[in-house]
N, C-alpha and C positions, 0 to 999 in steps of 0.2 A: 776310263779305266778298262784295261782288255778284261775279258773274260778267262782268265787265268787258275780260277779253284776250278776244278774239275767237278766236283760233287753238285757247284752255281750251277753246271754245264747239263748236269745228269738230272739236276730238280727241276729245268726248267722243263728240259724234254719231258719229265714227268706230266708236268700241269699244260704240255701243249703250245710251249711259249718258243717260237725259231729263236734259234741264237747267231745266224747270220738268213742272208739274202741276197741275191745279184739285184747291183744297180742298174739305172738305165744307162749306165756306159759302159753294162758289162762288166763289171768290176765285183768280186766276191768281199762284201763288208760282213765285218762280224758287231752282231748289238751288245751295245755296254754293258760292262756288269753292273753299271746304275742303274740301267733300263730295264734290266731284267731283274733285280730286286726289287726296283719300283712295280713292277706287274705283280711279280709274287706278292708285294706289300698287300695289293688291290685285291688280292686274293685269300686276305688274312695268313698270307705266311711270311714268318722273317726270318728273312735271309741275310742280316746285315753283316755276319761274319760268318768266318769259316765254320765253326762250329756249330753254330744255329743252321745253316744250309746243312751240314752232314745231320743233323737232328730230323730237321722237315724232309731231307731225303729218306733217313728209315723211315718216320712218320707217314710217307703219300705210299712207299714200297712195302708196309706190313699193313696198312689198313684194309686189302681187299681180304686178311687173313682175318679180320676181327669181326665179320658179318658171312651165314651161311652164302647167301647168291649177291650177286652187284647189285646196287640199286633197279638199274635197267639196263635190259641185251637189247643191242643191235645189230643186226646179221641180213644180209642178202638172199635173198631166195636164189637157190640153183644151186647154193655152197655148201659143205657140211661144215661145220663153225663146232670147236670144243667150248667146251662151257665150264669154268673150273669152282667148283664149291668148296668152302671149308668151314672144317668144322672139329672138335674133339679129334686126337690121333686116334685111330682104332675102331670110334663109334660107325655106324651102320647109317648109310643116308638112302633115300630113293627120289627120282627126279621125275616130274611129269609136267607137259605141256597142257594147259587148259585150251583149248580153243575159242578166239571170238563165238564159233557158233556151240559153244558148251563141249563139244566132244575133248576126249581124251588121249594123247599119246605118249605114253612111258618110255624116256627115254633108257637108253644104251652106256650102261658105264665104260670106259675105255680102260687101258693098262695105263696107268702113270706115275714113275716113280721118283718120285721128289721128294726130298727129308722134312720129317716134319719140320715145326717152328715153335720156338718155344716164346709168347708173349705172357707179360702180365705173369708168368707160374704157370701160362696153362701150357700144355704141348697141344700145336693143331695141326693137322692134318690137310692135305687137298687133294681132292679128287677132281675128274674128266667126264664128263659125259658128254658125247656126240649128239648136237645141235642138226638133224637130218638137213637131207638140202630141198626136201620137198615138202618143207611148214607151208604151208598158204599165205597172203601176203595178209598183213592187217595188225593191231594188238593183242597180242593174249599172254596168259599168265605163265610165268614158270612158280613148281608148287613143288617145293623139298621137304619131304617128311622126314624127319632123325627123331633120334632117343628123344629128347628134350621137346620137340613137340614139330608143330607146321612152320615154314617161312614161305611167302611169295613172292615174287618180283614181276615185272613188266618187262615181255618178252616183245618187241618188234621187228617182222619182218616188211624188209623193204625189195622192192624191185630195182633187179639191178639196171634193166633202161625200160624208162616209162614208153616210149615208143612214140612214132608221129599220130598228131590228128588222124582219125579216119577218113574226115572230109576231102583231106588231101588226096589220099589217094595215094598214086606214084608220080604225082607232079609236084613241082615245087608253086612257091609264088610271090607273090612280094605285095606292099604296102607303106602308106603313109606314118611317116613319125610325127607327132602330132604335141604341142603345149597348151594343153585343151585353156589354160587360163587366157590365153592369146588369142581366142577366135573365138571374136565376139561379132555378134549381129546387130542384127535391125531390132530384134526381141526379146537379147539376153536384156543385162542390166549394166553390161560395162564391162563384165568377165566373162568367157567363154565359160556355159554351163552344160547339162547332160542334153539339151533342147539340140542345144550347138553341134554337139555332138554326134547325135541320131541324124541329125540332115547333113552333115559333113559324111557322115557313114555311108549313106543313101545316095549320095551324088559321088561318090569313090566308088562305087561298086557300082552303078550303072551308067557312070560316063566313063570312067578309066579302069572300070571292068579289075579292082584292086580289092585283094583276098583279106587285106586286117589295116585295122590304125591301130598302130603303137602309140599310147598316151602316156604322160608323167606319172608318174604317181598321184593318186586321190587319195593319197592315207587321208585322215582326221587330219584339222591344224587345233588354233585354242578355237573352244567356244565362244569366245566373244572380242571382239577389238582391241587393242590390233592382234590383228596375225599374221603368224610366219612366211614367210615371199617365198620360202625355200621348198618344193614339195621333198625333197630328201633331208628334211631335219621334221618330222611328223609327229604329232603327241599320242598317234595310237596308227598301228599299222594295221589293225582288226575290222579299223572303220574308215568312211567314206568321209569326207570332206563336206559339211554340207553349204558352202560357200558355192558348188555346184549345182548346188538347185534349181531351176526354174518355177519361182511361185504360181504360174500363172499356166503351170502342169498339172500340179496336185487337184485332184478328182473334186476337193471340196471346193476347190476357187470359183467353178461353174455354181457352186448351191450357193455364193455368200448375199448376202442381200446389197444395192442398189449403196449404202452409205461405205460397207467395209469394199468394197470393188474400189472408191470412189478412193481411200484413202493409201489403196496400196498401188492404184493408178497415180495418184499422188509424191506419193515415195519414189517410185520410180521414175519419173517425168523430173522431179526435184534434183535426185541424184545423177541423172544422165545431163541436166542442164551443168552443173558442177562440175562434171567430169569431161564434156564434151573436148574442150578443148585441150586437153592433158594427153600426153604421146603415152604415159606410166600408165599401169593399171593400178588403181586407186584401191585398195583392199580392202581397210579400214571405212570407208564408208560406204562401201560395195556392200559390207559386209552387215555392218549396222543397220542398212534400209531394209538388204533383204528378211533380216532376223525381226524386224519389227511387224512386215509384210506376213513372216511366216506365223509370227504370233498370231495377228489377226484372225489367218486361216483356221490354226490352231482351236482359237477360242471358241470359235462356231461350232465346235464339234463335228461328232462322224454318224454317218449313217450305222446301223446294227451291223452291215453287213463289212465295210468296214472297219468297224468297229473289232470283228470277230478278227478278219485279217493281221491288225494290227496286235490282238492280243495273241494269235499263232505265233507271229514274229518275233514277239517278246516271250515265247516260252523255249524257243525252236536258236535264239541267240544266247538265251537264259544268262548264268551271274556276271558273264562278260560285259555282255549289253549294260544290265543294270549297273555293275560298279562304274563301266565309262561314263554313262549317264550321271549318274551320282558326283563322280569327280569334274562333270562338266558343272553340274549343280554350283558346287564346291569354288570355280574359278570364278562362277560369277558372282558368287557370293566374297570371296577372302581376295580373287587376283591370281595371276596366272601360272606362280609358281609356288609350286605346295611344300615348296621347303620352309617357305617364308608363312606358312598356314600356323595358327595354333595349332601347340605341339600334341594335342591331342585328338587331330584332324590329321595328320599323317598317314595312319594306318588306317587300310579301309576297312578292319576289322573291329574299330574301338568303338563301346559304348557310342562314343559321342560324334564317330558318322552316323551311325545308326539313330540316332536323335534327328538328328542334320534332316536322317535320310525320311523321318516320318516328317517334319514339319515343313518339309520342302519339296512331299512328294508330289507334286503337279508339277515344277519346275523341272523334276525328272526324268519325270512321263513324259513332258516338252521334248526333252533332246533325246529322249529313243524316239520319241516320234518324228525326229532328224532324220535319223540312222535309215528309219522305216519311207519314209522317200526316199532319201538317197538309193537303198537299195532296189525300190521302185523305180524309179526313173533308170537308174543305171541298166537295168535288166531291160527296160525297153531301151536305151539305147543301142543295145544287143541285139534283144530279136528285130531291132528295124534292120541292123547290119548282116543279120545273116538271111532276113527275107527278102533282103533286095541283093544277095547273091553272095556273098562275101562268104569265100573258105573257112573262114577261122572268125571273123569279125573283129569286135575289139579286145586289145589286150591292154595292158598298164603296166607300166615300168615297178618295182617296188625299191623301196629303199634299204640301206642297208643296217638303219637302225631307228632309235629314235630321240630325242631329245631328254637331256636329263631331268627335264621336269615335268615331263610326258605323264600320263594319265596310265601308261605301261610300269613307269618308272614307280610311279602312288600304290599300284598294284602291286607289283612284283619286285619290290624295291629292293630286297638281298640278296635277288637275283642278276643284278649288276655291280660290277667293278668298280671301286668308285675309284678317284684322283686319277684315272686313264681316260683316255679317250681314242674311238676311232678311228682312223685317217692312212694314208698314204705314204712313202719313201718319198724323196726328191727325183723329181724325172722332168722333162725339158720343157715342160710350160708351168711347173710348181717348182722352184728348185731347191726351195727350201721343206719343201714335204707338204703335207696337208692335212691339219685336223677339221674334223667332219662338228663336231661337236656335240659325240655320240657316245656316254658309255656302250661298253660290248658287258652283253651278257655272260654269264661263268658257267661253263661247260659243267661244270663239277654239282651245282647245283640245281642246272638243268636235267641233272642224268637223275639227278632225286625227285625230281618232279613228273620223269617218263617222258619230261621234253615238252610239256604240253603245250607251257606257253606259247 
């Protein structure tokens, strides 16, 4: 069905949603008005007839009228950006900038004359204040005092071009694209890990004198077998994969005594006998020896000093860390999709994670203590890359979302879309288009959160 109500046309521009797109043969298509009342749906609004669409049109067009400031600004540094508040017809407002470093700037009301609005019985008003173009870059608060008392919101200014590496210089340069799970050695386990990495790094930058590897994405997959083949369908883009690991890295492998060496020498000789002859890379049991190997490590405990490190890192990642932990906890315990979890395990805020999370807390600690290698090893696979000459060193691909049952998803679950997905138009090697198999987050709910996630 074309897109023929005009008001379908003007709500979706509202919420963000294109109502056409050029194909890849060049051809100006317009999206159906099923498709765009499907988004809207995803978006708790319904648009199924004309008159519900002219409803949710006033509705998204008066609501910036029924709160003093927007949720959250965001403006470019270098720009002077108006800022428009409303409030009571006639009442008395004043606007000031808090700054990240505490200081203060009061802004500049401007002339603007635009008729009040009448909702609800109330008459409101809106005013202008000039957003200067020389805020500094970083978060800080916008702070409106009126009649009726204080409102705040989150202010963000961004750079308008982040500009090149220093390292660079005025040259350019170039580098290896790299599927870190593909380049496997003599030492990995059967998957190319961060080990793989740092000596791939090392030998590009001192034999072919090469400034970066570009790698896949390392987001997180599941915690435990099987997982995902795809690193662009990821259950957390916050975290590292620890399928990357080299056990036989970790600082504690050198202290283990003579039996645990002996078992994860074991595991590994066992799983590479297995796999040896297989062209695929084996994941699931790749995956399973190392995790068993990592326990081992695990269990031996850490040195104080160590020991200190590791609780830095877990203060310094803080409820992020924990809740993924928790929900790794979570999959090994119920299964890989928390949809399918009791329904009282859903929210990571319920009493009864919180239970979960006291009777399980060493299992927890376990998979932050993933995270905490992973970002150890990764960080020397870095500084090996840039001590041995490399401009930039390594970088990683990111993905464009993540799985609907993603440990992001457990988290931040009303902050995604649901019955949409992801994906691409038709173009000459998809021609039927392509879904990713990714809800997309909602702008609208992210702008109330100041974007954090």
């Amino acid at each position: 069905m074309a897109l023929s109500d005009p008001h379908l046309a003007e709500l979706a521009h509202a919420y963000g949603i294109a109502t056409e797109f050029w194909d890849f043969k060049g051809r100006l298509t317009e999206v159906s008005a099923e498709t765009v009342i499907a988004i809207l749906a995803a978006m708790d609004v319904d648009a199924t007839d004309p008159d519900k669409s002219t409803a949710a049109l006033n509705a998204v067009q008066n609501q910036p009228w029924t709160r003093v400031l927007p949720p959250c600004v965001v403006v470019e540094q270098g720009r002077a950006e108006p800022l428009l508040v409303h409030l009571p017809h006639g009442d008395w407002v004043r606007v000031a900038v808090r700054l990240e470093d505490g200081g203060l700037r009061e802004l500049t009301q401007l002339r603007h004359d635009v008729a009040p609005r009448e909702l609800s019985g109330r008459l409101l008003g809106e005013a202008s204040f000039e957003l200067p173009a020389d805020l500094p870059l970083g978060y800080h608060r916008l702070e409106a005092a009126t009649a009726d008392g204080e409102v705040d919101a989150t202010l963000v200014v961004t750079p308008t071009f982040v500009g090149f590496p220093a390292a660079l210089g005025d040259r350019r340069t170039w580098g290896y694209a790299v599927q870190l799970y593909s380049l496997t050695s003599a030492e990995s386990w059967g998957l190319g890990d961060l080990g793989d990495l740092a000596d791939l790094a090392v030998w590009a930058a001192t034999q072919q004198y090469a400034g970066y590897l570009l790698v896949n994405p390392l987001h997180a997959a599941e915690p435990t077998a099987p997982i995902e083949a795809s690193p662009y369908l990821p259950m957390s883009r916050r975290f590292v994969n620890p399928v990357y690991l080299r056990p036989e890295l970790v600082p504690e492998y050198a202290e283990l005594g003579a039996d645990a060496r002996r078992r994860i020498r074991d595991l590994k000789r066992k799983l590479r006998d297995r796999i040896r002859d297989n062209d695929l890379i084996e994941r699931r049991p790749i995956w399973k020896a190392k995790l068993k190997a990592l326990r081992v490590i695990f269990d031996a405990g850490m040195r104080p000093a160590r020991r200190m490190a590791f609780n830095d890192f877990l203060r310094r990642e803080g409820r992020g860390l924990t809740q993924f932990a928790t929900w790794s906890a979570l999959v090994a315990e119920y299964g890989q999709d928390f949809r399918e979890w009791p329904a009282k395990l859903r929210r990571p805020s319920s009493p009864e994670v919180a239970a979960f999370a006291a009777k399980h807390h060493e299992r927890i600690v376990f998979f932050a203590w993933l995270q905490f290698l992973a970002a150890e090893q990764l960080r020397a696979a870095q500084s090996a890359a840039r001590t041995a000459g490399m401009k930039l060193g390594i970088m990683s691909d990111l993905a464009v979302g993540v799985s609907g049952r993603s440990a992001e998803a457990w988290t931040y679950g009303n902050l995604f879309a649901d019955g949409i997905g992801v994906g691409a138009p038709p173009d000459p090697f998809n021609q039927l288009g392509q879904d990713w198999g990714q809800s997309p987050w909602r702008p609208d709910r992210l702008a109330e959160l100041s974007y954090a996630p």
